[in-house]
Structure formats: structure tokens, C-alpha cells
C-alpha positions as CSV (number, residue, x, y, z in Angstrom):
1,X,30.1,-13.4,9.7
2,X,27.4,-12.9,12.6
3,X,27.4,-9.5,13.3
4,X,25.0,-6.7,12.0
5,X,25.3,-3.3,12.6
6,X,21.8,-1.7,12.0
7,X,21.8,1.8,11.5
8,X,20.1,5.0,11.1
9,X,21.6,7.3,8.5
10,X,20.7,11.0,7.7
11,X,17.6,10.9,5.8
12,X,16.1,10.3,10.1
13,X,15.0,14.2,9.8
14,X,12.7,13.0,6.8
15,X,10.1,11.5,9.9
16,X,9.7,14.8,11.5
17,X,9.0,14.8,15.0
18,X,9.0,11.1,15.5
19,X,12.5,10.4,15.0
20,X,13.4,13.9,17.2
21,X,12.6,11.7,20.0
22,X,14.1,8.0,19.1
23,X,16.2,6.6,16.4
24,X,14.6,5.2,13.4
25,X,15.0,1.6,14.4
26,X,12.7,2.3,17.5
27,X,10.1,3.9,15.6
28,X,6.8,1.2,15.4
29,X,6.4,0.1,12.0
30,X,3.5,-3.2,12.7
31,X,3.6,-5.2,15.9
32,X,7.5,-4.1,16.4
33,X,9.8,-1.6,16.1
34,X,12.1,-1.7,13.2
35,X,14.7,-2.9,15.6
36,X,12.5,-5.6,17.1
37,X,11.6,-7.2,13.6
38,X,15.2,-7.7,13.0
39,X,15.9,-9.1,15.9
40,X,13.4,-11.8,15.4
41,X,13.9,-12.6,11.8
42,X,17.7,-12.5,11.7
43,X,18.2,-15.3,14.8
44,X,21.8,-16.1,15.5
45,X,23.2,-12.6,14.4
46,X,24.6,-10.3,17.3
47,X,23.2,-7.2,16.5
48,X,24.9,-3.7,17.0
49,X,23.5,0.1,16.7
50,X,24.9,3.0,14.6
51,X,22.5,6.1,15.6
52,X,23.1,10.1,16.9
53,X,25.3,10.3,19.9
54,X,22.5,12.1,22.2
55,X,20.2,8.6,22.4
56,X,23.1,6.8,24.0
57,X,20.7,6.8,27.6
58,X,18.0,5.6,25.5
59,X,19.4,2.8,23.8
60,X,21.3,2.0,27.0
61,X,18.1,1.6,28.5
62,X,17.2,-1.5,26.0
63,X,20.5,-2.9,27.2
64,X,21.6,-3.0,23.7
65,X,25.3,-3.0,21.6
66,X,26.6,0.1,20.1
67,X,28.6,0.1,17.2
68,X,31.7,1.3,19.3
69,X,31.3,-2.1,21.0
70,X,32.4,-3.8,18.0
71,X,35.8,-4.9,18.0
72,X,38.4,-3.1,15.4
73,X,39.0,-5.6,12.3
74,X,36.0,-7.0,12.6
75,X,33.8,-8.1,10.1
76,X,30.1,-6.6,9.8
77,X,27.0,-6.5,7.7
78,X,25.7,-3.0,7.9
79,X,21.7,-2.7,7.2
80,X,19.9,0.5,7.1
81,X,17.3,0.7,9.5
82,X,15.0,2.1,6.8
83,X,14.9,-0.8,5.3
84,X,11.6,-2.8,5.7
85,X,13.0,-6.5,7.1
86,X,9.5,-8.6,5.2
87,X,10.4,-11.4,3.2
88,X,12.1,-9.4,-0.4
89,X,14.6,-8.3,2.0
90,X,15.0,-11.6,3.7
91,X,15.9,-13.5,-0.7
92,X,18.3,-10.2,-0.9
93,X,19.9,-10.6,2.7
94,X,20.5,-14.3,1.7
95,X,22.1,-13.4,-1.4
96,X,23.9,-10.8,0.3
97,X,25.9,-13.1,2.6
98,X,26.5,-16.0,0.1
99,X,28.0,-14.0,-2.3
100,X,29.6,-11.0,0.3
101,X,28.6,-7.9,-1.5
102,X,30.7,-5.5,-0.6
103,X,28.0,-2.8,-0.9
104,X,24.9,-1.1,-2.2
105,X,22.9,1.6,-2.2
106,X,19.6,3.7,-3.7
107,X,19.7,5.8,-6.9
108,X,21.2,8.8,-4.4
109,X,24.1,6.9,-3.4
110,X,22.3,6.1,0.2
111,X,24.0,3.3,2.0
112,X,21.6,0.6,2.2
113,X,23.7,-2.3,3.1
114,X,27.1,-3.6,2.4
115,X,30.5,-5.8,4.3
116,X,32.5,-3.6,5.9
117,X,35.6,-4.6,8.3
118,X,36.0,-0.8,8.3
119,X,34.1,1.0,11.4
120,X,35.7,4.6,9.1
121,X,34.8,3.4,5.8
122,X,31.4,2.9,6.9
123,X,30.5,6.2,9.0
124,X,32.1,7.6,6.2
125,X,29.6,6.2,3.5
126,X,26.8,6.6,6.0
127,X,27.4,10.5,6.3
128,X,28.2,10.9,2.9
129,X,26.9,8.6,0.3
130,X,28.0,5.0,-1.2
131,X,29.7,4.5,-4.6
132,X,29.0,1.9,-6.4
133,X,26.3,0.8,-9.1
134,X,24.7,-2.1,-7.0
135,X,21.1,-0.6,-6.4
136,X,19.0,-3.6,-4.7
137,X,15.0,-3.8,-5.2
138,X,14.2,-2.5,-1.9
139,X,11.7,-1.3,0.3
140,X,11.9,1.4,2.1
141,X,10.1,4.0,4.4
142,X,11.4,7.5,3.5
143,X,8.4,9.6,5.2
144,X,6.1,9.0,7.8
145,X,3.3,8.0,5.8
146,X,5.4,4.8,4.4
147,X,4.6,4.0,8.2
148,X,0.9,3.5,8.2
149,X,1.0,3.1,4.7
150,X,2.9,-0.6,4.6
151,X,0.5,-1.6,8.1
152,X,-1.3,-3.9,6.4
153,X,1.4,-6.0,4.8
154,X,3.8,-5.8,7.9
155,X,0.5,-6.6,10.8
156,X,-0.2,-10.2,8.1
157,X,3.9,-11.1,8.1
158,X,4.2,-10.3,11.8
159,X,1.1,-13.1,12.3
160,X,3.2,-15.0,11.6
161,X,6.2,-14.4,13.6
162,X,3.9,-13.9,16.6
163,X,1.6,-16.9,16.5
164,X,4.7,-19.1,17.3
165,X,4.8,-17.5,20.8
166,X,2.9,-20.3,23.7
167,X,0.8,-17.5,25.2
168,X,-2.2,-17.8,22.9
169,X,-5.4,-19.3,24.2
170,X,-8.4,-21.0,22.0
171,X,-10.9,-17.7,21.2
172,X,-13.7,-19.4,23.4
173,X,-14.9,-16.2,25.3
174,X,-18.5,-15.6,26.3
175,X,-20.7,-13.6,24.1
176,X,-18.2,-12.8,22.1
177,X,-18.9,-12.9,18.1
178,X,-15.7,-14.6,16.2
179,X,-15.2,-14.2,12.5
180,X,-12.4,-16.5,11.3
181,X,-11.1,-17.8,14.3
182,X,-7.4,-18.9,12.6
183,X,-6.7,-14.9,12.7
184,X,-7.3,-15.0,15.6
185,X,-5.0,-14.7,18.4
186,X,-6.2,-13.5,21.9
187,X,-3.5,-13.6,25.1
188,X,-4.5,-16.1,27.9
189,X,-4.3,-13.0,30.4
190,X,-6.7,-11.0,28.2
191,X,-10.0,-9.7,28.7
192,X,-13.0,-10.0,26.5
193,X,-16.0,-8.2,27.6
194,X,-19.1,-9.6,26.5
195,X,-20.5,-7.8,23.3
196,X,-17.8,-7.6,21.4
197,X,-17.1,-8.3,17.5
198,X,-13.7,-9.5,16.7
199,X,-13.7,-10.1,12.3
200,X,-10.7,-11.4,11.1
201,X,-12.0,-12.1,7.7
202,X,-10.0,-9.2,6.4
203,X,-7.0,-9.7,8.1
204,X,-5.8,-10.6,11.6
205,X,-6.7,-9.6,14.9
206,X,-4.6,-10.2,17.9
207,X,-5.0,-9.3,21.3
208,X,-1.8,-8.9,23.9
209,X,-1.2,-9.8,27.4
210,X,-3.4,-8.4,29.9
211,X,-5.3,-6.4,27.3
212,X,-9.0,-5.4,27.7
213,X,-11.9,-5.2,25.2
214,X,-14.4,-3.5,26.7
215,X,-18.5,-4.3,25.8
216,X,-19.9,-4.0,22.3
217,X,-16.8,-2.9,20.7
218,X,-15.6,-3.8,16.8
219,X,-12.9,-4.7,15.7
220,X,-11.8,-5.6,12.0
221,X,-8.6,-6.4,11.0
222,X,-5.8,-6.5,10.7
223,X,-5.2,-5.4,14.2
224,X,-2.5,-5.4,16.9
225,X,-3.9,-4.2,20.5
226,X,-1.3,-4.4,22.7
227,X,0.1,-5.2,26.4
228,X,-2.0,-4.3,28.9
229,X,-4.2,-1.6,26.5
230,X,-7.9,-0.9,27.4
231,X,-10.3,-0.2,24.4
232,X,-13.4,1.7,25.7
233,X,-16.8,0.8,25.3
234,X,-18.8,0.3,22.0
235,X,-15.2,0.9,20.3
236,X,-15.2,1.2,16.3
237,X,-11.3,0.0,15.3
238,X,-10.7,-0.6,11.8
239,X,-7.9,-2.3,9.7
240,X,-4.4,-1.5,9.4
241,X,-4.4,-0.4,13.3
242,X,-2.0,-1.1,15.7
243,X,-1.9,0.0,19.8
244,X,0.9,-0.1,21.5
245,X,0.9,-1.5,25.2
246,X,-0.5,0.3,27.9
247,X,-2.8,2.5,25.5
248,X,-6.3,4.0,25.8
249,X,-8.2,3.5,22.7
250,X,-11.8,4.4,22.1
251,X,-14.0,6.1,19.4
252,X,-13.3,6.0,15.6
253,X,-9.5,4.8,14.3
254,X,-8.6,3.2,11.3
255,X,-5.6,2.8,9.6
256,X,-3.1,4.4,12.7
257,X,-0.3,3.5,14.4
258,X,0.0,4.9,18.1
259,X,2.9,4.5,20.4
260,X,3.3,3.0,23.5
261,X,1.4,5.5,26.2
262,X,-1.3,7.2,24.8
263,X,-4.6,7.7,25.1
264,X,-7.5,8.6,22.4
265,X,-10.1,7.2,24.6
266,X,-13.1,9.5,23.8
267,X,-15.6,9.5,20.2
268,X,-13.7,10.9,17.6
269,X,-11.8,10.2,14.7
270,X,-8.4,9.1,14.0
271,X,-7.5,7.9,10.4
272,X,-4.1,7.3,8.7
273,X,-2.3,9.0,11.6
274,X,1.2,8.3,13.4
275,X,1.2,9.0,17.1
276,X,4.3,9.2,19.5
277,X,4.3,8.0,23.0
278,X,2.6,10.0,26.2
279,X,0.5,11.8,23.9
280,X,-3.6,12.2,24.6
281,X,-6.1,12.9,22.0
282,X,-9.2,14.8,24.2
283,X,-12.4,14.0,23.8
284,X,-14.0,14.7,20.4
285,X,-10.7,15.4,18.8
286,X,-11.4,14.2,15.1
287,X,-8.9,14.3,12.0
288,X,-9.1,14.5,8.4
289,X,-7.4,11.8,6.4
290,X,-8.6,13.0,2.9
291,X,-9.1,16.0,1.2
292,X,-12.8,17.3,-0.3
293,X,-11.1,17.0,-3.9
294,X,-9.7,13.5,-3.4
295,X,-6.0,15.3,-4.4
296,X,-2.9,13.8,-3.3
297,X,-1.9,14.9,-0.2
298,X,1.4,17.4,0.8
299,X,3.1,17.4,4.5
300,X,5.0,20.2,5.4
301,X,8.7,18.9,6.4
302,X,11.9,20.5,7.0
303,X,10.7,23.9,5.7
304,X,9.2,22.2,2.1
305,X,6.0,20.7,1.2
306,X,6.5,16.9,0.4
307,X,3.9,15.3,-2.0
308,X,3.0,12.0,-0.2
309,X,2.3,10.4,-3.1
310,X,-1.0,9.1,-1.1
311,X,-4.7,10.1,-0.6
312,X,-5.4,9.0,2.5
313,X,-2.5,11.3,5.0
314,X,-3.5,12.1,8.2
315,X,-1.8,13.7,11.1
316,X,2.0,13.2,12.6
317,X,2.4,13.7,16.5
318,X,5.4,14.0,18.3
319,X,5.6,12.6,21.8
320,X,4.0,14.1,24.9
321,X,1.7,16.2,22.3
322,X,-2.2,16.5,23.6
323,X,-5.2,18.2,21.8
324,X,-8.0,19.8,24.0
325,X,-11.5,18.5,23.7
326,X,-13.4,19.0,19.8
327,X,-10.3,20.0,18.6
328,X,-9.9,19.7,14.5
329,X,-7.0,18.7,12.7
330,X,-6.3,19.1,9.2
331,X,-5.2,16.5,6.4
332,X,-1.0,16.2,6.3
333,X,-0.8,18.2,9.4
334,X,2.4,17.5,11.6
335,X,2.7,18.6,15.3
336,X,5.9,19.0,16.7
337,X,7.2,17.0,20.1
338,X,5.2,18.6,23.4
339,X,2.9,20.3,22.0
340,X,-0.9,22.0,23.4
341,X,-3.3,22.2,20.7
342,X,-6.5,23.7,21.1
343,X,-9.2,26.2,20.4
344,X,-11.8,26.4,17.4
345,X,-11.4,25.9,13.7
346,X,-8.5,24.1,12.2
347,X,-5.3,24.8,13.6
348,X,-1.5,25.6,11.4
349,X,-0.7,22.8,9.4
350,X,2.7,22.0,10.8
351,X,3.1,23.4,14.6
352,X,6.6,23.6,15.8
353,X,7.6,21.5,19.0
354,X,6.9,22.9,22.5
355,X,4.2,25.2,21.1
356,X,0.8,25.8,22.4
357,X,-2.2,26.9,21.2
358,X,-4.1,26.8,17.8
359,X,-5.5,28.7,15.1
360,X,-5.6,32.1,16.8
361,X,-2.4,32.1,18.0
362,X,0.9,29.9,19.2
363,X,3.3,30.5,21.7
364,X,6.5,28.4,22.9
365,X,5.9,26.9,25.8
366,X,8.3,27.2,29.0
367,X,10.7,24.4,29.1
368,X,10.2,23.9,32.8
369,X,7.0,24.1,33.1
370,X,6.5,21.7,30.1
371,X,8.4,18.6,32.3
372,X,6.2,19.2,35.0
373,X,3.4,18.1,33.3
374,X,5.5,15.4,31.2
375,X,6.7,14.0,34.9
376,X,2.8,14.8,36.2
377,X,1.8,12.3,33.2
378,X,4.4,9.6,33.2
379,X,4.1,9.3,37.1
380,X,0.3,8.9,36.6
381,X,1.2,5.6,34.7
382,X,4.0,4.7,37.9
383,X,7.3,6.0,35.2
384,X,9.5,8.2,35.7
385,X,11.5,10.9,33.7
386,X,15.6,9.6,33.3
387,X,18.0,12.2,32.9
388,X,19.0,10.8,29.6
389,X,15.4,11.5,28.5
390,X,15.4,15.0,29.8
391,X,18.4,15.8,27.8
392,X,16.5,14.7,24.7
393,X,13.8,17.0,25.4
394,X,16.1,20.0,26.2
395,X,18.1,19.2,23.0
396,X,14.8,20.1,20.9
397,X,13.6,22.8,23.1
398,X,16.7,24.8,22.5
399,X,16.7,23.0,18.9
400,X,20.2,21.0,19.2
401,X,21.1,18.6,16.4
């Protein structure tokens, strides 16, 4: 039994705009994607995808298996992609296969994993619930905030995974202050400028291929910075962070994830935030990630206000989203998938995708005119737009499920 099928199930529209553009499994969640932490811990398995229909050109893109690929009468260990693969679920997965569980799911009767030979039975327990009275100790990310929430546990256990890689060169870099050089892992084609702190007495810091640090920046970790990502000068970047590859980083973040893409180069802060891909932060944009009264914070998603459960919330961008220079953003806020935002005081607390403008007033932007500036950006960066990611976008503009 070497197959898994690891799938997204309904509770996708619980991450707002983040998952409009992506299934769960390729949303960043530490160093990797969901998908890519799997992958790695689970060697030996052949790996198949369960997700909605319309990201078929974006998961043939990764050259991965679908589900449909998976031979009728086979046998398969289905895993919910929401799922957090550390090392609880690793003891569970163990027992899973030794004693083939048939199935179990969360106190709703969400499929979290289970043996199927079925590819019926389990679309139909995906779609609409699992019986049984097997409820595994779990962890899961149900909102976006479990994202940036769990950094600091998932950037320590992918260390770990990462370390083992032979690209790793001994931190001797000139003028260059070290704290706890064991966490530390810099890329033999990175670039440390002189100037710059890297403390790893907190946590890890590791620094990807062709990355650069530029002078007199900070940086306390944990910490991912990845491929071929340029932090600006006299940087400040906190703990729990992590940078996708070929980002632009700069200012005041702490405690964010940001997608592959996309820029916050300028002063400013950025605390406790998710941000999609091709999305840029202008210069001076700052956000609130806790409220005057210290409260608990609320996010407005799917029409309801969610109780996060958390104090420290910041904000939610969907891809290809910008802010113009000193814009604010308020605590919880969640802006949609390419979206404008700009103008004084604090804009709407939720602003829908395709939407531009800010607390005066917001107005849906054209569709056309929005993918010339998506192509303008991506072409900047030598990428182009594929049909298959078009078609995503056109989905949402004309708000397709």
C-alpha cells in the first residue's frame, strides 16, 4: 500500500482568497507548501491529488498525479491536505498503515484520512462527511491565521528536513555578526553584504540559493528567505517569517508568510499577515496586527465574522493585490484576489476581489484591463500569463465556483 491521495475537501473556502487561487495543498505553510512537506516526509509513497476541477492547468504545471490517474481497484490512503504533516501526524500515519484504519474524521464528520479501494466511496465522504467514531488527535489549519500562527513550529521541523540538503556552506562571511552558527544555514550561491546581523538564538535562520542580504540588515529567527530573494538595506525581519523565492523584502515584518513574487521592499510594517503571490506592498504601507484593547481578533469570511481565537491577526492578501504608498490596513482585514488599495485612513475591512480603491469608495475593476497589468508585472520578472491561469482569474471575476 504506496499510494496517497492528498486532498483538499470543502472547508478550502474557509482560507478566503488564498485558496481562490490554488488548492490547499499549494498554499505555504513554513519553508514548503503543504504538498511539498508531504512529499518529503512520506518518501517511497506515489502521491496523487483530489482538488476542484478548474486547477487542472495549474497542477499540470507541477507535473503532478491526479486522482483520476489512479487505477480502478486500487488501494489508497487518502490524507486531508489540511492536515499539518509535523511529527504527531507522522506516530498516527504509522499506526494508520500497521493497523489499516479504514477511516476517520473530526467532530463534524470531516474526512481526515482513511483506506479506500473506492475512488466513489471517497469523493463521496469528501463532499459529504465520514461516518464513523474514529476522531484522531490532529492538527489542523481551518483559517488563515492557523497559517502564520503554527510558523514557528513548522520553520524549527523543516530545519531539519532542509539541513540534509549539500548546498549549505560554513557561515564565514565578512563583517557579518553570527549568533548561534548551528541555526544557521546560508546557500553557497548566497550573498551576505557586509553589516548584517543574522541571530539564531531564538530559532533558525536559513538563507536560499542565490539570495541577497543587503548591508546592516537584522535578522532573528526563525527565518526562511528564499531563492533568489533580495532583502533591502538596514532590513528589520523578525521571527516566525518566511519569503518565498524571488521576493522583495524590506522595512518592518515579523511573524508573515509571503508567497512567491512579491514585493514589500519599502519602511513599513507587516506583522502576522498572509500574502499571495505577485502582490506589492508600496512604500510606507504599515498594518495593524493587534487591537488598542488587546481583544481577540474577528475576520470577516464568507459573509460572517470568525473569531480567530488569536490576538495577534493581521491582514489576508489574495494574489496580484498591491496597496499604494502610506496606505493603512486594519487588524483582521482580508483583501480579495487583484485588488488596488489606496487613499487615506483605513480602508473596508474585507474588500472583495478585483476591487479598487479604499475608504472613500470601491469600484470593480475591468477584467481586461486588470490582466494587462497582471501580464505588465509577471513579464517584469521574465513570466508569462498561461491560459490555465487566465481562466482562474476569469472564474473569480465573474465569481464561478
Amino acid at each position: 500500500m504506496k499510494k496517497i491521495v492528498l486532498f483538499e475537501d470543502m472547508d478550502y473556502k474557509n482560507f478566503g482568497p488564498l485558496t481562490k487561487t490554488r488548492p490547499v495543498f499549494e498554499l505555504r505553510n513554513g519553508i514548503y507548501s503543504i504538498r511539498e512537506r508531504y512529499e518529503k516526509l512520506l518518501k517511497g509513497y506515489e502521491f496523487y491529488f483530489f482538488y476542484r476541477k478548474n486547477f487542472d492547468p495549474v497542477m499540470n504545471r507541477l507535473n503532478v498525479k491526479k486522482m483520476s490517474d489512479l487505477g480502478e481497484g486500487a488501494q489508497f490512503i487518502a490524507i486531508n491536505a489540511r492536515i499539518i504533516p509535523n511529527g504527531n501526524f507522522l506516530k498516527y500515519f504509522k499506526i494508520l498503515v500497521e493497523n489499516k484504519s479504514k477511516l476517520a474524521a473530526d467532530d463534524n464528520g470531516v474526512l481526515l484520512t482513511g483506506i479506500f479501494t473506492s475512488k466513489i466511496e471517497f469523493v463521496n465522504c469528501v463532499k459529504k462527511g465520514a461516518k464513523t467514531n474514529v476522531k484522531p488527535m490532529l492538527e489542523l489549519i481551518r483559517y488563515p491565521w492557523d497559517l502564520t500562527n503554527n510558523l514557528n513550529e513548522l520553520l524549527n521541523y523543516d530545519f531539519n528536513i532542509i539541513r540534509q540538503e549539500n548546498k549549505w556552506m560554513s557561515p564565514k562571511v565578512n563583517n557579518v555578526i553570527i549568533e548561534n552558527k548551528d541555526n544557521v544555514l546560508i546557500s553557497k550561491s548566497a550573498v551576505i553584504r557586509p553589516g548584517v546581523i543574522l541571530d539564531a538564538s531564538k530559532g533558525p535562520v536559513i538563507i536560499d540559493d542565490e539570495a541577497e542580504i543587503m548591508h546592516n540588515s537584522v535578522i532573528l529567527g526563525p527565518v526562511y528567505i528564499g531563492k533568489k530573494s533580495l532583502i533591502k538595506i538596514g532590513s528589520k525581519i523578525y521571527g516566525n517569517t518566511s519569503i518565498g523565492e524571488n521576493c522583495k523584502a524590506g522595512g518592518e515584518i515579523e511573524g508573515t508568510l509571503i508567497h512567491a513574487f512579491s514585493n514589500k521592499q519599502h519602511d513599513g510594517f507587516l506583522g502576522h499577515s498572509y500574502i499571495g503571490e505577485w502582490c506589492n506592498l508600496g512604500a510606507d504601507t504599515n498594518n495593524s496586527d493587534l487591537k488598542n484593547n488587546y481583544s481577540l481578533v474577528k475576520v470577516e469570511l464568507n459573509g460572517k465574522l470568525i473569531d480567530s481565537g488569536s490576538m495577534f491577526v493581521g491582514m489576508f492578501m489574495g494574489d496580484h493585490s498591491k496597496t499604494g504608498i502610506n496606505t493603512m490596513i486594519n487588524t483582521g482585514t482580508v483583501i480579495g484576489v487583484a485588488c488596488n488599495v489606496y487613499g487615506e485612513g483605513f480602508p473596508p475591512r474585507y474588500i472583495e476581489d478585483f476591487h479598487w480603491g479604499g475608504k472613500e469608495k470601491l469600484v470593480k475593476y475591468p477584467f481586461n484591463k486588470t490582466l494587462e497589468t497582471v501580464k505588465t508585472v509577471m513579464g517584469r520578472r521574465g513570466r508569462d500569463l498561461d491560459k490555465g491561469d487566465e481562466e482562474v482569474l476569469k472564474r473569480i471575476f465573474l465569481k464561478l465556483k
